[in-house]
N, C-alpha and C positions, 0 to 999 in steps of 0.2 A: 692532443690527439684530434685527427680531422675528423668531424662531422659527418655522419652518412648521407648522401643525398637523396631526399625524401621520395617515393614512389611519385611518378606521374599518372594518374588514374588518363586514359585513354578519351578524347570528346567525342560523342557519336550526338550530334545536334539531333531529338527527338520532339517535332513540333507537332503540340496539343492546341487543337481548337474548342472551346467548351464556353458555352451563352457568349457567343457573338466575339471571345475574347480568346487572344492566342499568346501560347506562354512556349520557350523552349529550354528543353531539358536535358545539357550535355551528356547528364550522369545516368537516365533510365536505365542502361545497360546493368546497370550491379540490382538491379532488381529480377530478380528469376524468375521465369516464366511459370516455372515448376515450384514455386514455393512452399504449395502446399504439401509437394511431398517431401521435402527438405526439411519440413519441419517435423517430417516424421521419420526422414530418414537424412541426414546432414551428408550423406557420401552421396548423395543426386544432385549435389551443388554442382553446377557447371564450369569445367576447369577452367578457364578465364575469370570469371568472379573468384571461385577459392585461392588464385593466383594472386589476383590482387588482393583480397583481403589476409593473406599469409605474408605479402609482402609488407603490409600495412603493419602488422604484429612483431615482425624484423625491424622493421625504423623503428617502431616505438621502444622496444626492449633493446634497442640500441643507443638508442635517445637519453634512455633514463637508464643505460649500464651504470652511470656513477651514482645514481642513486640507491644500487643493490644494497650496499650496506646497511643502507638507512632503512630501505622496505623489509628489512629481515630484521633491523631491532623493534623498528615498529612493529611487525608482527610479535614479534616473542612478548614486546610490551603489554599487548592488547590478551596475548594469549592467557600472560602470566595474572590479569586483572581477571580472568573468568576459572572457576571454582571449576575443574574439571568434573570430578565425580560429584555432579550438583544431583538435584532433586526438588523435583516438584513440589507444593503442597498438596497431600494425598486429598482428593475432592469424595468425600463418603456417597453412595447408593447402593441402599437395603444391606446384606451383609460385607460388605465389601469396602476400600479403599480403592481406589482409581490412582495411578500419580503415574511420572515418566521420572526416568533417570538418565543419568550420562555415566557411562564407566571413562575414566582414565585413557586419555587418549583418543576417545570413540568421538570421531565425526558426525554420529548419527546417535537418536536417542533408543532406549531400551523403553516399551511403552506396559506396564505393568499390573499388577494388583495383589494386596492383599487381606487377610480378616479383618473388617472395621474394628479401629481403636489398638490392632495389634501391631507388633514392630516387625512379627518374624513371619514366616508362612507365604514369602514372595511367590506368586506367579504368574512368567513371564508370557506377556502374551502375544508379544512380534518385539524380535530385536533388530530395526532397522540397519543397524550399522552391518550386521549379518545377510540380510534383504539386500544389501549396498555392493557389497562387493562382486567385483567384476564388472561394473558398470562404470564406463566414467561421468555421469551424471544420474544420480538417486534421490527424489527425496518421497516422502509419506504427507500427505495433505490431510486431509481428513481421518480421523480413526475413531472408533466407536465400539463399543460392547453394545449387546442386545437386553431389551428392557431386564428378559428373564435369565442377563447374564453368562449364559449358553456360547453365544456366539461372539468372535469380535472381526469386526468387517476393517479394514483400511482401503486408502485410496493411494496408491502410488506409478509416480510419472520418474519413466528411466529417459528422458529425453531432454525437457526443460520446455517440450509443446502443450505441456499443461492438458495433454489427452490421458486421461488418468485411468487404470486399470486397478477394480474395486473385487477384493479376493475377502471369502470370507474364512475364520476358520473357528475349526469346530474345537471350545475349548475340553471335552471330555475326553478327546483322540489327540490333541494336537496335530490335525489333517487340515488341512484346506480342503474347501470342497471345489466341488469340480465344477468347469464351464464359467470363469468369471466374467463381470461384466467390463466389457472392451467401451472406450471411445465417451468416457464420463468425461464432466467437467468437472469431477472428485466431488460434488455434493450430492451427497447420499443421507437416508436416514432408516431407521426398523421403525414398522409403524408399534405403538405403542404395548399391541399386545403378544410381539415380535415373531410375528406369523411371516410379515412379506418385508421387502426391502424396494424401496422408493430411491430413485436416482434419477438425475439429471442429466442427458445425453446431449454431447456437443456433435456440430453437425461437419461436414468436409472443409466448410470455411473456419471452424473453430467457433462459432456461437453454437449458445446452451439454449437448444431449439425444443426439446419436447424431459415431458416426463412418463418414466416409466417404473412398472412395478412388475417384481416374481413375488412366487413365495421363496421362502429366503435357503430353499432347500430344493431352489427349480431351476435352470438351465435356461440357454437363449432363447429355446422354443417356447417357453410361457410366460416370456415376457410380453406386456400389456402395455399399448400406451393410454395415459393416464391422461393427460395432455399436449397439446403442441400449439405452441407458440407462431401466430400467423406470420404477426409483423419481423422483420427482422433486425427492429431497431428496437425490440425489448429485450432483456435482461431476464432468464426466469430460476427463480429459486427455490429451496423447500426446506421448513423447518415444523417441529411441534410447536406448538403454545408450552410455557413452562409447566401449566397444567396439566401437558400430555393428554389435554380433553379433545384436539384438534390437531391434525395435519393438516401446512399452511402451504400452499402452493403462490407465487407469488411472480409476478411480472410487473416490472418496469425501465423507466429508462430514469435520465438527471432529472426529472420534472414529472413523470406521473407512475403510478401505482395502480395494480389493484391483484385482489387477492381473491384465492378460493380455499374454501373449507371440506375438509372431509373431515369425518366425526370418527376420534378414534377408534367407537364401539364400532364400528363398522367401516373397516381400513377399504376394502372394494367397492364402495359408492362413488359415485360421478362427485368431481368437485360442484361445489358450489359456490356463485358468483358472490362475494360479501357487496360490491357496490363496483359497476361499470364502470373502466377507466376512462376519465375525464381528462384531457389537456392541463395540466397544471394540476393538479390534484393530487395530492399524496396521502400516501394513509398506512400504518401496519396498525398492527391492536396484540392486543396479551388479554387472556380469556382470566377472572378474578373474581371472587365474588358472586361467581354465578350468574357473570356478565361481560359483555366486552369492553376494556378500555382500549379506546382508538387514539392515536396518537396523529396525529396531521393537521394539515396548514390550510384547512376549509377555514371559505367566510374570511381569506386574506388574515389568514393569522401567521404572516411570514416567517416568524420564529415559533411557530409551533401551538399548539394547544392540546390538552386532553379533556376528551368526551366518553360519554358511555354510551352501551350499544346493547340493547337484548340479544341472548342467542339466536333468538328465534326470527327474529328482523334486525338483523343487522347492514341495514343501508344505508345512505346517510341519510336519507329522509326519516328513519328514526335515530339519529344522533341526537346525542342531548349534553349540552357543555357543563363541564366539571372545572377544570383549573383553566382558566381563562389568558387568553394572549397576553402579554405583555414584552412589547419591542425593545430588543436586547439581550432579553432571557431566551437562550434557543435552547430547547426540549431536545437533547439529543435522544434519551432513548428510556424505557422504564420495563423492570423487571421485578418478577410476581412471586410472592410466595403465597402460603395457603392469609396469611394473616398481615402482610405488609407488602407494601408497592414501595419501590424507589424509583426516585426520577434521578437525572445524571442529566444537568445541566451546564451550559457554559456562559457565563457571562463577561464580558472584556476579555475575552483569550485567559479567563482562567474557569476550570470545574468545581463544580461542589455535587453533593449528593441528598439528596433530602428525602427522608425516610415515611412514609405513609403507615397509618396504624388503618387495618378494616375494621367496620362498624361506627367510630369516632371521627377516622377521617382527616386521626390528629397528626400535623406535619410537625418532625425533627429534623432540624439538617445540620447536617457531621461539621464542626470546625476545624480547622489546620490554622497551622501558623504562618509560613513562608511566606513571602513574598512573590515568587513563583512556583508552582509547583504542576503535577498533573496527577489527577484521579480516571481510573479503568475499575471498571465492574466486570468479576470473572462468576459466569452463568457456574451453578451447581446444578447437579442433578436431580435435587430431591426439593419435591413443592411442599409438604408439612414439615418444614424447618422456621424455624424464629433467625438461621443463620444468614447473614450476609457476606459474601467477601470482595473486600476491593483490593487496591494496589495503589498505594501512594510513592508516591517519587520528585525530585526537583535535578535540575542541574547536575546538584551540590550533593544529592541525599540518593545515595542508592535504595531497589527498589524494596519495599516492605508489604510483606501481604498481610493483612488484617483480615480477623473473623469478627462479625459484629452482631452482637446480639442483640435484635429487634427489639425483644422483651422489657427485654433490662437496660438497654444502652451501653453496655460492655465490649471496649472492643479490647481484642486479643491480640497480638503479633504474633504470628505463628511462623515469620520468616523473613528473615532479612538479605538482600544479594550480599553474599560475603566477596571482597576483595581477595584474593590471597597475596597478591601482592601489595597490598597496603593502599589507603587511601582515608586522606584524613580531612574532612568534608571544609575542617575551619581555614583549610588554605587555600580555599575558593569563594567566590562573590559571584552569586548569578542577580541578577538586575531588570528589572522589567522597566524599558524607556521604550519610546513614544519618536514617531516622525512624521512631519504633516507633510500629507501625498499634494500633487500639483494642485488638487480641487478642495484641500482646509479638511480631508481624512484626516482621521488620528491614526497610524499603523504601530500597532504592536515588536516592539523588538525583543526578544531576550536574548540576552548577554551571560556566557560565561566566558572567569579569566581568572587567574592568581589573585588572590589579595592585593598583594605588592604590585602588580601589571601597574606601570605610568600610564598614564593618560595625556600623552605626547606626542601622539601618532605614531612614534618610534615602533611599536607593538604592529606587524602582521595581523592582520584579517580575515579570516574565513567567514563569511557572510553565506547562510544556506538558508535556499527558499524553497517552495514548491507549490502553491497558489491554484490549486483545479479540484472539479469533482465534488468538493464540498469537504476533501480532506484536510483537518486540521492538523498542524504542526505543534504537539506536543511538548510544552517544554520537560523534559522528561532527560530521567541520567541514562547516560553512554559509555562504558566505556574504551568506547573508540576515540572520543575526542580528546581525550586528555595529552593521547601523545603528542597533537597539537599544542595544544593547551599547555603543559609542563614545558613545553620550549620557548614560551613567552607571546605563543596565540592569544588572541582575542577569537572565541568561536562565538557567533551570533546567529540567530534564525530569525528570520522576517515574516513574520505573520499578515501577509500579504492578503489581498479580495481574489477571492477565487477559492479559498477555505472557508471555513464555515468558526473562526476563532473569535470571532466577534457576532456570529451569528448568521441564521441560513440568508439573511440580505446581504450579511459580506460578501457570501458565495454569488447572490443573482449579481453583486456589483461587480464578479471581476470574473463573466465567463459571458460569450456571444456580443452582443454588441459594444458591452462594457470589458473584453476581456484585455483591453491594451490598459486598464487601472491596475493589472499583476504587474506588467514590468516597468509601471512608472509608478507605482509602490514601492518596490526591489531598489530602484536609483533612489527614491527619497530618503528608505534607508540605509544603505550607505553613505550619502551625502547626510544625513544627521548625524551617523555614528564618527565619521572627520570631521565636522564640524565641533562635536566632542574629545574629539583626543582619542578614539577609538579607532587608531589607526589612520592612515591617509591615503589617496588618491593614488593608485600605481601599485601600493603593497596590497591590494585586496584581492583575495580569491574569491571568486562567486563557486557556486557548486549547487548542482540540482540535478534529479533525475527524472526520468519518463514524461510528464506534463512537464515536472522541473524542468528538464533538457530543454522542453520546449522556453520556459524562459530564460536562461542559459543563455540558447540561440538571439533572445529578442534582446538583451541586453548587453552582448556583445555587438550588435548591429548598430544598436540606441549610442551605449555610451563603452567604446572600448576602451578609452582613457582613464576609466575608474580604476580597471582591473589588469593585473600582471597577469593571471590565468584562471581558467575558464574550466571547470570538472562538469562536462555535462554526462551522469551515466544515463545510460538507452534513452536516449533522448529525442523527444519525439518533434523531430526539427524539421520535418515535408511534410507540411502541414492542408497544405493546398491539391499535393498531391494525392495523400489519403486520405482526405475527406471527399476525395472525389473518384476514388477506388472502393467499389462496394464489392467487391468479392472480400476483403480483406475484415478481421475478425468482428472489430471494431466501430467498421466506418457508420453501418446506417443507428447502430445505437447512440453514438457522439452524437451523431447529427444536432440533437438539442442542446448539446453542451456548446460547439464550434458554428453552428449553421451549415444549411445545405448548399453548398458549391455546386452543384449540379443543377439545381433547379432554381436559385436564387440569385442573382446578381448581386444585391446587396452581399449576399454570404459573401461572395466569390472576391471579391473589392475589399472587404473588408480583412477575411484568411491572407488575401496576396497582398494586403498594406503591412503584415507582421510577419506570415510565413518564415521563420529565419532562415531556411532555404533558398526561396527566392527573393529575400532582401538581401542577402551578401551581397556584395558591391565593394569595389577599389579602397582600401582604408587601412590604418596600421592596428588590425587586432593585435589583442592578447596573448600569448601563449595557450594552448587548447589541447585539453587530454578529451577525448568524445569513446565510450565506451557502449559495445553492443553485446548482443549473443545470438548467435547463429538460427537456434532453433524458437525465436522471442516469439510468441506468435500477437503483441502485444504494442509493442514497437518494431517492427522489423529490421534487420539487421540493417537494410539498404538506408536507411533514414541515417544513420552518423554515419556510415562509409561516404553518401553521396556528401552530405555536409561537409565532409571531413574534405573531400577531394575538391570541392568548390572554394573551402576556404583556403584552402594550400594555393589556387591558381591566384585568387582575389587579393589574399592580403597582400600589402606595402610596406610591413614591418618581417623583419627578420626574427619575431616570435616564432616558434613551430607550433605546424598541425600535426598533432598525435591521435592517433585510431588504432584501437584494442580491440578486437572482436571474441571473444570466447565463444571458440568451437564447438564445446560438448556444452553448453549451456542456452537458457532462456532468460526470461525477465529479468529474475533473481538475481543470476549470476550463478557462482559454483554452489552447490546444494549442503556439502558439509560443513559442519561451524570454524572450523579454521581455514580450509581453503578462503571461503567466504572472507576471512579478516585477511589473507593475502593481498585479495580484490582492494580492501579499503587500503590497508597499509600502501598500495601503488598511487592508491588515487593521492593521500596524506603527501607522500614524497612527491608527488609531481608539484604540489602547492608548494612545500618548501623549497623545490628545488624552481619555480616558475619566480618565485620570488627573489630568491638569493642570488640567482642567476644572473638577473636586473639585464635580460634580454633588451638587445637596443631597439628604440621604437624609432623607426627609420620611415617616414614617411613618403 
């Protein structure tokens, strides 16, 4: 059957001059002038862009018609691995359980409660999947009961623009109250003595510009602002201390911090400054003991340190150090109860958790056995508990929640992810190997495959990276990869610089000036894992999304000849160009992560040496599936349309460029739990089929 011939995206040469240097931009036109209201409203897209990008969405599902059958067992695969009528571990506060459920069938979860310690007596307190319908995109972000139980507030965005509308209701009536709050960034909290409700208001550009408070029974007209955020390359947040002694208001960007306190006894007080943001300076704290623990990377403790802080002066000129730096241990994060601290550290790209006793001071830390594995600490509600709970998981080991008794050292399994469709952990081998980067780095790999998998190269490749922000790639079970993986995959994830897997200096090593060390990480492992028998040269898929994308882009530029194809989702591949667009959500908060293009030359030389946008150039790419959503306000949709259409004009090989855009969606992708596995089951089959296909590289 003949081949559809792919959309021509239209060239309107748009030349940029900016610090003395001039670049041009066939493809500006798929960027909407109106974006901002597109993300609010997706039918103001202008009909020349929604032409092309509908067009874009006909070649591709034309592209990959022979792969329907396969995208449909894959989905049923993945479906049949997830426990539909699941359920949460119920999380106990004062008379109550807390948990969510999933009924049979439902896309959306049921978010609940009932008598602590009891089984029966459910009451339901928002059933999203009900919220959902008639919407083609729903999801619930945040949700919360109120300290005194009364009320429970959620956060829910029908768009995928992440402008979240926060409804409270009244649980004695089952009413919602009237006048919600419009135009959140879905971070909301009840202040502790659940008088008023504190929220995060995002501004027309989509940053979380101010804070505000009602009382939680009051309307737009009483709403107060609380704070406002000058710069607009900070980030602002709001949480209690676990103590519930303090509400934490909180601003920063990739590299500095600082906070303000208001005292729960008194939720209407002016924050207060805990210590003025400094350049480089990071800081949060947890209030314990009758004092602060500060957690940050003062006095060049690059992976971290903890210090103590009086309430009463807490700035860092009264900081006083407690557990001491030590390079390699990065301090990710520590949580309080009335009688123990835990820290949650990471060292070589693996976690542990080490338990603190108050008064003695005496450290326990949890052992496991695996050879890789991943530790998560899920916050409870309630501070005079001896209880802990984490989440253990590897590859191989679906996930187990544990309750851990501080007192005694007892820990409990209160839950294991059941398979229903079966899954028998000893017919798999997960592997933690190693590859030296251009400059004698050690890079982290893990590796899952079958037992039996040869190590002959013969075995496919999926190599998944994602290298920014300081987020680590977990090795942690999925199962989505399996359907790979049972067909004689090799799935690997590259614990790249630009995460924080090896610690917060991995991350300063692979972002700003150091950030071309993520995609020459990315080729090292690959080239280690064929040098292994872990597959070979040509049969490898790369796959990453959002910053992923952006490496995606860079290492399809770098080295096409690795790879048969290319899954970059929302991928953030005009990089030059939005760092140098400040209306956009994003732009002036990045700054410290990418550099200023605007005002720096250096930046600007540096962003246009990798940009994978503007380094496309004549060459036999890969095969390429680039995936967006319409309403992303995060990647915008224009970023893989315009790549997509540059890489269709440039390459030299008869691989196809593929572009998928989902219309009723953002960041995420489709919001309900099986749509959602549709999204991966395409991405899955485009790897098998970019592979199998053995597209000719015609130079």
């Amino acid at each position: 059957m003949a081949l559809p011939p792919p959309p021509v995206a239209k060239r309107e040469p748009h030349r940029i001059e900016q610090l003395g240097r001039t670049r041009t931009d066939d493809y500006a036109w798929l960027r909407a002038d109106n974006w901002q209201e597109v993300m609010r409203d997706p039918a103001a897209l202008a009909p020349d862009i929604r032409a092309h990008l509908e067009a874009e969405n006909a070649y591709t599902k034309a592209m990959l018609a022979s792969t329907e059958p396969l995208q449909a067992t894959m989905f049923e695969e993945m479906r049949g691995r997830i426990k539909e009528d699941d359920a949460s571990v119920p999380t106990p506060d004062g008379a109550w359980d807390y948990y969510s459920r999933f009924e049979t069938g439902a896309q959306h979860p049921v978010h609940a409660r009932r008598p602590r310690g009891s089984d029966g007596g459910e009451e339901v307190l928002i059933d999203v999947d009900a919220l959902a319908k008639g919407h083609a995109y729903f999801t619930v972000g945040a949700a919360e009961h109120s300290p005194d139980h009364a009320l429970y507030a959620y956060a829910a965005d029908d768009q995928g623009s992440e402008y979240y509308r926060i409804e409270i209701k009244d649980l004695a009536t089952g009413t919602l109250l009237s006048d919600p709050v419009e135009s959140s960034t879905g971070d909301f909290l009840f202040s502790p003595d659940a008088a008023w409700l504190f929220w995060v208001w995002r501004d027309e550009n989509g940053r979380p510009a101010k804070v505000f408070r009602r009382p939680v029974h009051g309307t737009a007209a009483d709403a107060y602002c609380v704070y406002e955020e000058a710069d607009p390359g900070m980030f602002v947040h709001i949480h209690t201390t676990q103590s519930r002694a303090f509400i934490v208001i909180g601003s920063g960007d990739h590299e500095t911090s600082e906070l303000r306190l208001i005292p729960a006894h008194d939720p209407t007080a002016e924050p207060v400054v805990v210590e003025p943001r400094t350049e480089g300076l990071r800081y949060s704290l947890e209030h314990w003991d009758g004092r602060f623990v500060v957690l940050t990377n003062a006095d060049g403790a690059i992976d971290f340190k903890l210090m103590w802080a009086d309430t009463d002066s807490p700035g860092r000129a009264h900081w006083r150090d407690w557990i001491g730096h030590q390079p390699g241990r990065y301090i990710v994060a520590v949580q309080a109860t009335r009688d123990h601290l835990v820290r949650l550290e990471r060292v070589d790209a693996a976690n542990r958790l080490v338990v603190v006793e108050r008064g003695t001071l005496t450290e326990m830390p949890l052992a496991f056995d695996e050879e890789t594995f991943a530790l998560g600490l899920e916050g409870g509600y309630e501070f005079d508990t001896s209880l802990m709970r984490f989440v253990y998981q590897s590859p191989t080991t679906p996930r187990q929640w544990f309750d851990y008794d501080m007192a005694s050292a007892k820990r409990t399994l209160r839950k294991t992810q059941e398979i229903p469709s079966g899954h028998d952990a000893g017919a798999y081998v997960a592997r933690r190997l190693f590859a030296t980067a251009p400059d004698g780095e050690q890079v982290p790999i893990t590796v899952l495959m079958k037992r039996d998998t040869a190590l002959d190269g013969s075995a496919p490749l999926l190599l998944y990276g994602y290298g920014a922000y300081g987020i680590p790639m977990e090795p942690s079970f999925s199962i989505r990869n399996f359907s790979l993986v049972d067909r004689g995959w090799i799935w690997a994830t590259a614990h790249i610089r630009g995460g924080t897997e090896k610690g917060w200096g991995w991350f300063l090593d692979g972002r700003k000036d150091k950030k071309t060390n993520t995609f020459t990480d990315f080729i090292a492992c690959a080239e280690a894992l064929t040098a292994q028998g872990y597959g070979r040269a040509g049969r490898i898929v790369a796959y990453g999304g959002s910053a992923g994308g952006m490496l995606m882009g860079a290492v399809a530029n770098l080295r096409p000849d690795l790879f048969a194809g290319i899954i970059a989702a929302v991928p953030f591949v005009d990089v030059l160009n939005t760092m140098s667009d400040e209306t956009l959500p994003l732009t002036p908060p990045e700054w410290p992560e990418w550099g200023n293009p605007l005002t720096d030359e250096a930046s600007y030389d540096r962003i246009a040496g990798y940009s994978p946008y503007d380094r496309v150039e004549p060459k036999p790419y890969p095969s390429v599936l680039a995936t967006g959503g319409l309403s992303d306000p995060r990647v915008t949709y224009w970023e893989p349309a315009k790549w997509a259409a540059r890489l269709r004009a440039e390459t030299t090989s008869a691989n196809p460029i593929l572009l998928k855009i989902n219309m009723e969606a953002g960041h995420g992708g489709a919001a309900g739990r099986f749509e959602f596995l549709k999204e991966i089951a395409l991405d899955y089959a485009f790897a098998v089929w970019a592979v199998e296909r053995g597209w000719e590289r015609a130079g």
